[in-house]
DRENTORKOL-3810 file (N, C-alpha, C; in nm, 4 decimals):
REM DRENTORKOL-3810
@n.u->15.8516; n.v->20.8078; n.w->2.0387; ca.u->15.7903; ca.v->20.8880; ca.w->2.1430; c.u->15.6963; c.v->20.9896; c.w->2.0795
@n.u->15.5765; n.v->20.9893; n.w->2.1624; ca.u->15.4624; ca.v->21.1097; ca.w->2.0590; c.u->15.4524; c.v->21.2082; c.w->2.1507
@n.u->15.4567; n.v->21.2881; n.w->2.1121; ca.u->15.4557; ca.v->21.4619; ca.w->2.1679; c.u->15.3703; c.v->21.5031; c.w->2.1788
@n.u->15.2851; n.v->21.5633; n.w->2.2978; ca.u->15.1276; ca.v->21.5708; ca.w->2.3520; c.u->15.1504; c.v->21.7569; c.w->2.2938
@n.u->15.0799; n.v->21.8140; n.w->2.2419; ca.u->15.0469; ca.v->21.9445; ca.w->2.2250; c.u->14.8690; c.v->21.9675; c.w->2.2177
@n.u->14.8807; n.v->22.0449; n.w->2.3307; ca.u->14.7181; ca.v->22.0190; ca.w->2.3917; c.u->14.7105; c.v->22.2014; c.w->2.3305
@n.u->14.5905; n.v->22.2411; n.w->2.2395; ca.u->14.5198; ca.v->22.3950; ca.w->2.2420; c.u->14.4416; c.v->22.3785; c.w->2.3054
@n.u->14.4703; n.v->22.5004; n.w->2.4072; ca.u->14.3469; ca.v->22.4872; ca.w->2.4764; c.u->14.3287; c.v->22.6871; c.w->2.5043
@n.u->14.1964; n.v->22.6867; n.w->2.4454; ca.u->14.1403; ca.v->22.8064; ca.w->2.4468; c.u->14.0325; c.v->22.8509; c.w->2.5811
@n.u->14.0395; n.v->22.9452; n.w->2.6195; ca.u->13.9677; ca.v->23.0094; ca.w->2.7064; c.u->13.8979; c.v->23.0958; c.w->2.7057
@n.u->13.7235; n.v->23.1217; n.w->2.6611; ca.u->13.6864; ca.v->23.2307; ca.w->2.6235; c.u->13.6322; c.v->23.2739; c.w->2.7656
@n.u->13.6485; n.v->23.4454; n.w->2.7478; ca.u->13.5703; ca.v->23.5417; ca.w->2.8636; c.u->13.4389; c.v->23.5045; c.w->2.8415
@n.u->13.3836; n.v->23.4814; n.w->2.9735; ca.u->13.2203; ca.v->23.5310; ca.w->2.9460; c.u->13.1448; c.v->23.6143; c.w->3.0787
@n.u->13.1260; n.v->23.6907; n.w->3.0603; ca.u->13.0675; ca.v->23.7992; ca.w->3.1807; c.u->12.8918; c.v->23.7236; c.w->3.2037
@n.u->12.8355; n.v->23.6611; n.w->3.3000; ca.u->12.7344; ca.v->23.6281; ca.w->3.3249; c.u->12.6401; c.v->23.6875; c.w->3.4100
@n.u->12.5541; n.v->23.7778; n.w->3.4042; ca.u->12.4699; ca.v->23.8707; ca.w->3.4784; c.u->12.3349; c.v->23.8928; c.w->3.4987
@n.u->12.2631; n.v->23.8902; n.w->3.5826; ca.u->12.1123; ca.v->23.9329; ca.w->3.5632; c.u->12.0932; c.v->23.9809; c.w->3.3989
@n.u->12.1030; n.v->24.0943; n.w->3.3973; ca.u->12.0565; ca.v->24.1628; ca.w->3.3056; c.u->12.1722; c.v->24.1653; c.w->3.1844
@n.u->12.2071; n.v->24.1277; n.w->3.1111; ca.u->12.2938; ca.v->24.1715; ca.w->2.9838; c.u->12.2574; c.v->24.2593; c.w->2.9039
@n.u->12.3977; n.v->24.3582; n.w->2.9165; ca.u->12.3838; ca.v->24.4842; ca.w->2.8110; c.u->12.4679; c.v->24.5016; c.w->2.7487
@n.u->12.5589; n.v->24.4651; n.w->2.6196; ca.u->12.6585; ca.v->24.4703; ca.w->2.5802; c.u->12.6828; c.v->24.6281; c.w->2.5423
@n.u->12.8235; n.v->24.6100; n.w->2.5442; ca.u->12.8286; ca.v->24.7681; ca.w->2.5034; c.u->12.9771; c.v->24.7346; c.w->2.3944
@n.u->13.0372; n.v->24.8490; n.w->2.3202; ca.u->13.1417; ca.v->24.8771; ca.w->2.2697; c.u->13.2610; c.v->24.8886; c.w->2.3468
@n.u->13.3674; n.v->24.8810; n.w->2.3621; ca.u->13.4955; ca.v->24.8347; ca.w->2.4076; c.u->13.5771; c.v->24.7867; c.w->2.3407
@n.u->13.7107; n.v->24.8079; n.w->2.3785; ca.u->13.8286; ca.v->24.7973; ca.w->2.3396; c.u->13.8752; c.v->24.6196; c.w->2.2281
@n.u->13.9144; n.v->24.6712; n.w->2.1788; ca.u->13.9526; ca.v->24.5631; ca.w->2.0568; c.u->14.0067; c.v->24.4324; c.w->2.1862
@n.u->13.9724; n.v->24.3430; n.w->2.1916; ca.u->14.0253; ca.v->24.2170; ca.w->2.2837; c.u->14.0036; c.v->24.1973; c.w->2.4334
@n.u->13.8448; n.v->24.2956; n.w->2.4447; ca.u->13.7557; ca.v->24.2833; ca.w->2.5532; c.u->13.6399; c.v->24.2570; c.w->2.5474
@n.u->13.5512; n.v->24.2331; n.w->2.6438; ca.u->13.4336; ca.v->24.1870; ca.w->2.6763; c.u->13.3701; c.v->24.2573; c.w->2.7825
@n.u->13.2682; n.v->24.3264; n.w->2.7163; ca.u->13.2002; ca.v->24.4265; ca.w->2.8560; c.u->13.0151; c.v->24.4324; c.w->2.8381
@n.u->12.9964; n.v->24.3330; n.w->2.9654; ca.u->12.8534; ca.v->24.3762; ca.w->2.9888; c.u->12.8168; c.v->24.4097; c.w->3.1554
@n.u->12.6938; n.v->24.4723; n.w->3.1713; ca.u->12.6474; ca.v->24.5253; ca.w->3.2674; c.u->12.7359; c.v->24.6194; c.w->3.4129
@n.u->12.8156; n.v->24.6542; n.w->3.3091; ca.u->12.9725; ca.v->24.7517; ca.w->3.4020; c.u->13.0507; c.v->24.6518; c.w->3.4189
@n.u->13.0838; n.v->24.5574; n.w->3.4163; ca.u->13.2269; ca.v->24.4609; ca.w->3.4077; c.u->13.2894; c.v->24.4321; c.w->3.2741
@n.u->13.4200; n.v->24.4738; n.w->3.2798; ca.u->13.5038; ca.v->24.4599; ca.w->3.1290; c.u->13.5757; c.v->24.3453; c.w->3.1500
@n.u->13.6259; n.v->24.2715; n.w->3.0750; ca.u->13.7261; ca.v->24.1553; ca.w->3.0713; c.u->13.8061; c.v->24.1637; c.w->3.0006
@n.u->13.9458; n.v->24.1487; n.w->3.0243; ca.u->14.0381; ca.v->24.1251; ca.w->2.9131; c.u->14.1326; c.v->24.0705; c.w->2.9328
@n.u->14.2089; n.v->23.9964; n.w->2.8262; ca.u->14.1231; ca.v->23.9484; ca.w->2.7202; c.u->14.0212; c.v->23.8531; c.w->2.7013
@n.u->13.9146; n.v->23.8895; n.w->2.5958; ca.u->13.8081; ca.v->23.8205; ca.w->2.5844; c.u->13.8994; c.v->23.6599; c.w->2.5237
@n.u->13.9445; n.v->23.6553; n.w->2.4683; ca.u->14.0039; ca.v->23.5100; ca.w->2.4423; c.u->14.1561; c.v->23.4342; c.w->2.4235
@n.u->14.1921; n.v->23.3853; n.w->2.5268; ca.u->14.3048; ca.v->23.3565; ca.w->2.5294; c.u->14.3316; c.v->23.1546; c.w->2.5053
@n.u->14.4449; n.v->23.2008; n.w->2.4129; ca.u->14.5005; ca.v->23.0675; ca.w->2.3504; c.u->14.6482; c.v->23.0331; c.w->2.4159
@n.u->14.6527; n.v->22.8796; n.w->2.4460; ca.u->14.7886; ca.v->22.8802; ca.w->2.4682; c.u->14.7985; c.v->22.7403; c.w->2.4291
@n.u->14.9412; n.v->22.6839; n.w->2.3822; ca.u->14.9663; ca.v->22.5387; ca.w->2.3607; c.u->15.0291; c.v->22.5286; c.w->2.4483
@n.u->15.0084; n.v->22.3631; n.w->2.4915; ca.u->15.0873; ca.v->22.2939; ca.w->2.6135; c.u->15.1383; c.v->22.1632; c.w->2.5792
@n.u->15.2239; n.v->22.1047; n.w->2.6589; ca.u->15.2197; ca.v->21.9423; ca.w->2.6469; c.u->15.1293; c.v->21.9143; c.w->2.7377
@n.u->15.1176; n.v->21.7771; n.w->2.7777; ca.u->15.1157; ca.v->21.6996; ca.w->2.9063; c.u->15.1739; c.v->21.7144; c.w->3.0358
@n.u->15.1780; n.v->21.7343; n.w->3.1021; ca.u->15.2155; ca.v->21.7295; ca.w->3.2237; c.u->15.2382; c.v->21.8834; c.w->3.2548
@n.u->15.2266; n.v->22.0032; n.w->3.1594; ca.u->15.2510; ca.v->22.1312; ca.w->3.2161; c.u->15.1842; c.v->22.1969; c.w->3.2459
@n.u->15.2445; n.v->22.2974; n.w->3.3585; ca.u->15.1098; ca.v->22.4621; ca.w->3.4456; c.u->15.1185; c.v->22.5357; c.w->3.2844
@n.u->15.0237; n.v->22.6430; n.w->3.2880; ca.u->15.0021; ca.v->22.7254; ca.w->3.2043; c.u->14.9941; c.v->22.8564; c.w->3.2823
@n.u->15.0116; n.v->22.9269; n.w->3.2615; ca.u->14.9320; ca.v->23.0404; ca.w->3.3891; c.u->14.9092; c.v->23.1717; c.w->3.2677
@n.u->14.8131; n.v->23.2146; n.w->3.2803; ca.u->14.7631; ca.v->23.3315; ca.w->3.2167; c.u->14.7079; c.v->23.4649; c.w->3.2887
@n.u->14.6918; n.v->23.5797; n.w->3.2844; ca.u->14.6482; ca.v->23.6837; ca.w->3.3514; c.u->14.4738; c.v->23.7104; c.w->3.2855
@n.u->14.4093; n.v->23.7455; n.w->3.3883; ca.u->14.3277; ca.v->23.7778; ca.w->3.3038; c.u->14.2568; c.v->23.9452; c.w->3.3757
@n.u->14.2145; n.v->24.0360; n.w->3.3532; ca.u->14.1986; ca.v->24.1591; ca.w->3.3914; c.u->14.0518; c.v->24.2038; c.w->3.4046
@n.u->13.9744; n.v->24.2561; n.w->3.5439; ca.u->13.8825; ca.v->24.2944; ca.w->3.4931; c.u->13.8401; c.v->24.4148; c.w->3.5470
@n.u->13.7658; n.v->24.5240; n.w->3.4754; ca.u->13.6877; ca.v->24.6172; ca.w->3.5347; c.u->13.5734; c.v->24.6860; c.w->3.5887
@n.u->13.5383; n.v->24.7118; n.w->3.6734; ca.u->13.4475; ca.v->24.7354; ca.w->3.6940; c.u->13.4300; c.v->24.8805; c.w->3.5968
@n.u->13.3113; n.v->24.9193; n.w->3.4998; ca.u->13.2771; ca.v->25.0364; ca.w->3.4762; c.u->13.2084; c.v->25.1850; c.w->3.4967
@n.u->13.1327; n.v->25.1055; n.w->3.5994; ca.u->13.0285; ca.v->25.1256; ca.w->3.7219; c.u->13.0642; c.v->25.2047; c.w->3.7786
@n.u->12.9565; n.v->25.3191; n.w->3.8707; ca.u->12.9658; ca.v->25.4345; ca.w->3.9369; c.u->12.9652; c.v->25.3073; c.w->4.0664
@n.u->12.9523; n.v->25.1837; n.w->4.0623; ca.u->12.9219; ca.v->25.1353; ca.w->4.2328; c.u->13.0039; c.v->25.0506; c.w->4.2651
@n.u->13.0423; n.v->24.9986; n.w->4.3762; ca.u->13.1343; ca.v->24.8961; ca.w->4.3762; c.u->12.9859; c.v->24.7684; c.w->4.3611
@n.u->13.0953; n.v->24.6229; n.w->4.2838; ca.u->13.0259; ca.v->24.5415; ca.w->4.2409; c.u->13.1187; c.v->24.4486; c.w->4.2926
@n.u->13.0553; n.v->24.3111; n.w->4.3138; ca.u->13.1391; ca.v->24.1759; ca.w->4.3972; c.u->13.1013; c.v->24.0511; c.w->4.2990
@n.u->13.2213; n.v->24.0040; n.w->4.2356; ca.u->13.2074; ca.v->23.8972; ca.w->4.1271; c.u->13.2788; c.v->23.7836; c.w->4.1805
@n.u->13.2094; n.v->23.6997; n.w->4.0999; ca.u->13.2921; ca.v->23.5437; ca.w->4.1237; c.u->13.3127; c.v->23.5160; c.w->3.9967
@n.u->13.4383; n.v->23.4231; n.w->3.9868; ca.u->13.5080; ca.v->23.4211; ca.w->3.8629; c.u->13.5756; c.v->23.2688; c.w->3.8855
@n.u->13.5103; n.v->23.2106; n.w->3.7398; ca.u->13.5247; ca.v->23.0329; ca.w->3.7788; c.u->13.5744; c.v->23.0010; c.w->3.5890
@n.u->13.6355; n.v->22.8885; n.w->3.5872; ca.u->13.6802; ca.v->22.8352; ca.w->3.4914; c.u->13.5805; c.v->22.7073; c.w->3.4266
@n.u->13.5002; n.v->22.7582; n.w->3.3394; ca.u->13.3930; ca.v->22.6261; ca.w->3.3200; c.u->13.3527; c.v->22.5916; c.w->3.2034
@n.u->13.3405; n.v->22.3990; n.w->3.1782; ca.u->13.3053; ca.v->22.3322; ca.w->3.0159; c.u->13.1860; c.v->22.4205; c.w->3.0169
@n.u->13.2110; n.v->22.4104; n.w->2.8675; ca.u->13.0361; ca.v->22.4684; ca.w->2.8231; c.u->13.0295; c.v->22.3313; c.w->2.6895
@n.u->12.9112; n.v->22.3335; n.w->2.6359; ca.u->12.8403; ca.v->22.2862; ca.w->2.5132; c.u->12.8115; c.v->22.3490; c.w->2.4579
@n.u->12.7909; n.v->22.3483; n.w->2.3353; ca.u->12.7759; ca.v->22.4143; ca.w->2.2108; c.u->12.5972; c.v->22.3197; c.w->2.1582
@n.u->12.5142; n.v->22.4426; n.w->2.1868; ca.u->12.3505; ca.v->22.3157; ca.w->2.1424; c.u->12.2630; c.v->22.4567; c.w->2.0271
@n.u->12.2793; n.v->22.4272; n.w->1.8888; ca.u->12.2429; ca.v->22.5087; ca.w->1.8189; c.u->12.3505; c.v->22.6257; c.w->1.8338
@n.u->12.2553; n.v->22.7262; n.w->1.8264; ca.u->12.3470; ca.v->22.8771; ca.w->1.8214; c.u->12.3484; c.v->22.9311; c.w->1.9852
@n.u->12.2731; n.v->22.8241; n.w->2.1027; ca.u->12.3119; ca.v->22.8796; ca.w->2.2362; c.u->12.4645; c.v->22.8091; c.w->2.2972
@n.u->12.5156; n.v->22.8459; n.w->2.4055; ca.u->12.6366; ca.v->22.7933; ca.w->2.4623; c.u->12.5889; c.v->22.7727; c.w->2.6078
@n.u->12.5985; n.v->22.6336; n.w->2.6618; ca.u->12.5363; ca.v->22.5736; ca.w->2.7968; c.u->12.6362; c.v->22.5413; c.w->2.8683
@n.u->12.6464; n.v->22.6924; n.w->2.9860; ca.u->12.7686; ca.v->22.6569; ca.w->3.0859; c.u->12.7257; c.v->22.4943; c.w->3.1578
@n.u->12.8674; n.v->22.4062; n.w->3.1809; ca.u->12.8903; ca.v->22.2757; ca.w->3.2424; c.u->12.8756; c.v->22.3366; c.w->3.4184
@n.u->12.8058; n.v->22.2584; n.w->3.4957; ca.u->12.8008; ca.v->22.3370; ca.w->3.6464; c.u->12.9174; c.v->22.1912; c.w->3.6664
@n.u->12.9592; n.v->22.1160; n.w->3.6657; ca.u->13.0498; ca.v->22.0093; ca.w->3.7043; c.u->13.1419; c.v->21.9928; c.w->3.6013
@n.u->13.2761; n.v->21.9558; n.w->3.5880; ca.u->13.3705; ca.v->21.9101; ca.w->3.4566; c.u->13.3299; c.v->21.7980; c.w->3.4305
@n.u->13.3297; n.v->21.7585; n.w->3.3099; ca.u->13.3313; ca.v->21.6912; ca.w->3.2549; c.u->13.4223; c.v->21.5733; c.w->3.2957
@n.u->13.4269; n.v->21.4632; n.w->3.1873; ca.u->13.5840; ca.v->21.3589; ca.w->3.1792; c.u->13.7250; c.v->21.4790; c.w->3.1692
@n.u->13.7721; n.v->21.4254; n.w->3.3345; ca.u->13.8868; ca.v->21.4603; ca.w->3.3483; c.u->14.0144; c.v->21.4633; c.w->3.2375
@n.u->13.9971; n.v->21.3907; n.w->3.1366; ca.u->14.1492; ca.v->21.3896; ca.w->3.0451; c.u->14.0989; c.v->21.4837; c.w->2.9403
@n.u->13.9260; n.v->21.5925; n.w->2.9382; ca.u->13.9390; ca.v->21.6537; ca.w->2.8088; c.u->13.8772; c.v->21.7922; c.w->2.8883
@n.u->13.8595; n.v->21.8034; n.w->3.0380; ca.u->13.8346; ca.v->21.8925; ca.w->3.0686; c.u->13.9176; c.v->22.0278; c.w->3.1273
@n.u->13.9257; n.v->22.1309; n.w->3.0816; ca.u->13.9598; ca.v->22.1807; ca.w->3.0924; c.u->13.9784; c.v->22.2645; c.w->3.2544
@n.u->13.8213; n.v->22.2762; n.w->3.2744; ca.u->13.7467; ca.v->22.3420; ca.w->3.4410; c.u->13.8169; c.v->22.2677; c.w->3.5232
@n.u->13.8226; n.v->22.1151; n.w->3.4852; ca.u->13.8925; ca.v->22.0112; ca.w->3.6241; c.u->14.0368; c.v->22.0523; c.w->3.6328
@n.u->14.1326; n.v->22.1227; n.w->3.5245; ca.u->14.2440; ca.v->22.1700; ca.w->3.4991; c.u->14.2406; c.v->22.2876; c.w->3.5891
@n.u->14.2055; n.v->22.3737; n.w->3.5879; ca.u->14.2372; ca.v->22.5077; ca.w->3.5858; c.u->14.1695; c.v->22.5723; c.w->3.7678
@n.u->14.2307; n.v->22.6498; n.w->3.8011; ca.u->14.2369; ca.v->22.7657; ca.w->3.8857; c.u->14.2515; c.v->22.8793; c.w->3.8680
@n.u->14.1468; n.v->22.9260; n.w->3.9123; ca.u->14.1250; ca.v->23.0814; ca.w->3.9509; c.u->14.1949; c.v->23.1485; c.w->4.0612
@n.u->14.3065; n.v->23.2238; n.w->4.0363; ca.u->14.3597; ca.v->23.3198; ca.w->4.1683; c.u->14.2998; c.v->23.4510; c.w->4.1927
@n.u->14.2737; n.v->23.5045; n.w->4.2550; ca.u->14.2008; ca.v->23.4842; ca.w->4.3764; c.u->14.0767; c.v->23.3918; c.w->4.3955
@n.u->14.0326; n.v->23.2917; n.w->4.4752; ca.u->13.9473; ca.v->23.2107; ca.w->4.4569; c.u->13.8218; c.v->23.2841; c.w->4.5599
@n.u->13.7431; n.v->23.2881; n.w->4.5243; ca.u->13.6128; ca.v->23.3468; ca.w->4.6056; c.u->13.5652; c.v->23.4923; c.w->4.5667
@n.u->13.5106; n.v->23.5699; n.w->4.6233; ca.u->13.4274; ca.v->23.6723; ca.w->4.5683; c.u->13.5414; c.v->23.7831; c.w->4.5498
@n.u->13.5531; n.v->23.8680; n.w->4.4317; ca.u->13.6279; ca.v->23.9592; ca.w->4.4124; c.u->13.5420; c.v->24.0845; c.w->4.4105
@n.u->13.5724; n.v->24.2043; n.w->4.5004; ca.u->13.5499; ca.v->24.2962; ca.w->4.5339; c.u->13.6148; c.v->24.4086; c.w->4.3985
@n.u->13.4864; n.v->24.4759; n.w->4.3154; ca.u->13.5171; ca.v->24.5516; ca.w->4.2117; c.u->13.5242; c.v->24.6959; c.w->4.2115
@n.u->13.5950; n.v->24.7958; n.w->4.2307; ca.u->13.5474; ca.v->24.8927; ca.w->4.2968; c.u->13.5276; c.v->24.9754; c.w->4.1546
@n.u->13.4639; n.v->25.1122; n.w->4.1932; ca.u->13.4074; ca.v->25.1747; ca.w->4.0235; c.u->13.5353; c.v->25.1957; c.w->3.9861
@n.u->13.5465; n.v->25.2426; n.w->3.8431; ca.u->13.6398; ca.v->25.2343; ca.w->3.7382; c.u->13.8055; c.v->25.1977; c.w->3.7939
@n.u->13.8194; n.v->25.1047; n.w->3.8691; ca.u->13.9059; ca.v->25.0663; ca.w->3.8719; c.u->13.9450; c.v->24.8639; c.w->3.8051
@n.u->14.0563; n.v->24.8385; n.w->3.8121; ca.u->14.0916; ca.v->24.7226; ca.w->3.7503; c.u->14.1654; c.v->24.6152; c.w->3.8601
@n.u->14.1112; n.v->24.5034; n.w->3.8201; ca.u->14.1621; ca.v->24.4313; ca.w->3.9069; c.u->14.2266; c.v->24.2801; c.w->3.8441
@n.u->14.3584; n.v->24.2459; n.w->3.8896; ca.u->14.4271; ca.v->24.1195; ca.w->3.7996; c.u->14.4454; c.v->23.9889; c.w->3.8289
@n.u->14.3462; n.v->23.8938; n.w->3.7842; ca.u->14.3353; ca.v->23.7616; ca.w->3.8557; c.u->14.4090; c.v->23.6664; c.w->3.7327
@n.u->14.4373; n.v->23.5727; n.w->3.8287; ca.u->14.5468; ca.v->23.4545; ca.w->3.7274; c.u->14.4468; c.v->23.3208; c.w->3.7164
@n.u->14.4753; n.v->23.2718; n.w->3.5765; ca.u->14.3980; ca.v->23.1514; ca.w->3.5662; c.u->14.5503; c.v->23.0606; c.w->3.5392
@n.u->14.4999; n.v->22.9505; n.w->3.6235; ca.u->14.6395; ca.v->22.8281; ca.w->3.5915; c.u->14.5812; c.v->22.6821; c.w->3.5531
@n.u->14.6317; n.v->22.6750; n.w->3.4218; ca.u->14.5926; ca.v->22.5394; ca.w->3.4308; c.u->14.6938; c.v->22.4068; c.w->3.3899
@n.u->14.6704; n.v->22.3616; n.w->3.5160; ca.u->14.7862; ca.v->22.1677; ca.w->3.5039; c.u->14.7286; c.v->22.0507; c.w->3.3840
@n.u->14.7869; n.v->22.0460; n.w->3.3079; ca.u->14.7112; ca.v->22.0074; ca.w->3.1915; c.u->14.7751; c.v->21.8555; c.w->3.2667
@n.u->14.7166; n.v->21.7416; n.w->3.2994; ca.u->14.7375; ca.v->21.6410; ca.w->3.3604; c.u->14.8449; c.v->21.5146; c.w->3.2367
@n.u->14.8558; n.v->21.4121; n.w->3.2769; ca.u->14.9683; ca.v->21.3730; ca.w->3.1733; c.u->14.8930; c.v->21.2451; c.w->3.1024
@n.u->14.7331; n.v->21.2114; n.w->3.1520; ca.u->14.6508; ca.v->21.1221; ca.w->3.0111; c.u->14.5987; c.v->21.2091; c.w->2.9830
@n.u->14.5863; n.v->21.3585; n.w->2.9623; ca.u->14.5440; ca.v->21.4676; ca.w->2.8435; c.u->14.4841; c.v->21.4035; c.w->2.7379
@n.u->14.3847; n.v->21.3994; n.w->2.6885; ca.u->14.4043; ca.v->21.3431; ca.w->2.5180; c.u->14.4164; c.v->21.4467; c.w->2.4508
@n.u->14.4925; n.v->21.4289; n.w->2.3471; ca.u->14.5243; ca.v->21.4824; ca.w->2.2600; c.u->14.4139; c.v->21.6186; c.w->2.2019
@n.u->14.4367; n.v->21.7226; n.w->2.1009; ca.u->14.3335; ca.v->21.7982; ca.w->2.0650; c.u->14.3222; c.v->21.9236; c.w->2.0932
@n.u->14.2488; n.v->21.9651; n.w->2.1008; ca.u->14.2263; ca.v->22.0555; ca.w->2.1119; c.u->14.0594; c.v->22.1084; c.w->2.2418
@n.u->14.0956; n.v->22.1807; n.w->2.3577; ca.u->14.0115; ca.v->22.1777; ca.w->2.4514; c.u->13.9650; c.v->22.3460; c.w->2.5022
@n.u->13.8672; n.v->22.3112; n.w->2.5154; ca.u->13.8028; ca.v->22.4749; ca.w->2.5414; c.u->13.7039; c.v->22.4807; c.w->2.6206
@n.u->13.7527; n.v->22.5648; n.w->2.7096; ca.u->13.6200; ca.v->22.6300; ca.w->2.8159; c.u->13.6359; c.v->22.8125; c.w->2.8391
@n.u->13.5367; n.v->22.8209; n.w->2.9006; ca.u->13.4901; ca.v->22.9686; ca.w->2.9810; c.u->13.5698; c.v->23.0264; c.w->3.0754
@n.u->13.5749; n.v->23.1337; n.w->3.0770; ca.u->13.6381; ca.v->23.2038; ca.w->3.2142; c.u->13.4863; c.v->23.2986; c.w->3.2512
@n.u->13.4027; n.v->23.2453; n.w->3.3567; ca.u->13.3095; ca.v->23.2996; ca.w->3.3649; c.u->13.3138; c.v->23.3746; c.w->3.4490
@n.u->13.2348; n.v->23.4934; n.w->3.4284; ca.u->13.2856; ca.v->23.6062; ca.w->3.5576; c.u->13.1213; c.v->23.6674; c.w->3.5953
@n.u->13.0611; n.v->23.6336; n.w->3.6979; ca.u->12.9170; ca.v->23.6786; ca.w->3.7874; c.u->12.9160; c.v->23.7492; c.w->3.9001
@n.u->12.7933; n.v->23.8168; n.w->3.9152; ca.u->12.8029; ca.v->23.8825; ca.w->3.9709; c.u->12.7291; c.v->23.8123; c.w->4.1235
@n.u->12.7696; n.v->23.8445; n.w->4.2715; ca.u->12.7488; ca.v->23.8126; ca.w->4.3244; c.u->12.7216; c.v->23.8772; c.w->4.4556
@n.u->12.5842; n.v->23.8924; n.w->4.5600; ca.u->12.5533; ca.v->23.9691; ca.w->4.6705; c.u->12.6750; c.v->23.9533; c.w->4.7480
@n.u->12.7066; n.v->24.0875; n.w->4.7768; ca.u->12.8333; ca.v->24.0831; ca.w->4.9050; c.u->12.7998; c.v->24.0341; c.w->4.9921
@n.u->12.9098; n.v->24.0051; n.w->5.0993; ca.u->12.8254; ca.v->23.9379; ca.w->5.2010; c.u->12.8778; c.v->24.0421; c.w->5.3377
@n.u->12.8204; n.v->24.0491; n.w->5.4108; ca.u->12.7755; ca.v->24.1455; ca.w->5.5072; c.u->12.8365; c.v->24.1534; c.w->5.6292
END
């Protein structure tokens, strides 16, 4: 019997009009007033198991700000990283895995924090390896 142990990494990425990185806390990610943390989370799984992770974010901002926050393949082309808008093959994708709790626009209010769960069902033809995507977090017009 062979024993499925899937890594599968999840990096933060804050996606915004304008990017401004700033300084922040050792195991965050902060541009244009939204912080993330943690910027990168690892977990091993088998086959067939949920994962569930927390992930935290802040607004830094004197304003309230409204984000959407999605789980997505990227590519690696030179030294840029090309978010996937669709998953990939289901047995190495990660995005087709995973959920975002709360799903839809998250309401950021200034310096406060807010705690969303990423879950992911690692399915049971997994292949083997090691798999990695984004926790992308944008910003998005409220709606009215």
């Amino acid at each position: 019997m062979r024993v499925f142990y899937a890594g599968i990494i999840l990096f933060a990425a804050v996606m915004l009009v304008a990017v401004e990185a700033k300084a922040v806390p050792a195991g965050s990610l902060e541009a244009s007033g939204i912080s993330i943390s943690p910027a990168v989370i690892e977990v091993t799984a088998k086959q067939g198991e949920t994962v569930e992770t927390e992930v935290m974010l802040r607004n830094v901002s004197e304003e309230e700000q409204v984000v959407e926050m999605r789980v997505k393949d990227f590519e690696k082309h030179g030294n840029q990283i090309v978010f996937l808008e669709e998953p990939v093959d289901p047995k190495f994708s990660v995005a087709a895995w995973a959920e975002v709790i709360p799903q839809g626009p998250i309401r950021l209010l200034p310096k406060k924090w807010v705690t969303a769960r990423v879950v992911v069902r690692i399915p049971q033809d997994a292949e083997v390896g090691e798999h990695v995507a984004a926790v992308n977090v944008r910003t998005v017009q409220p709606k009215e």
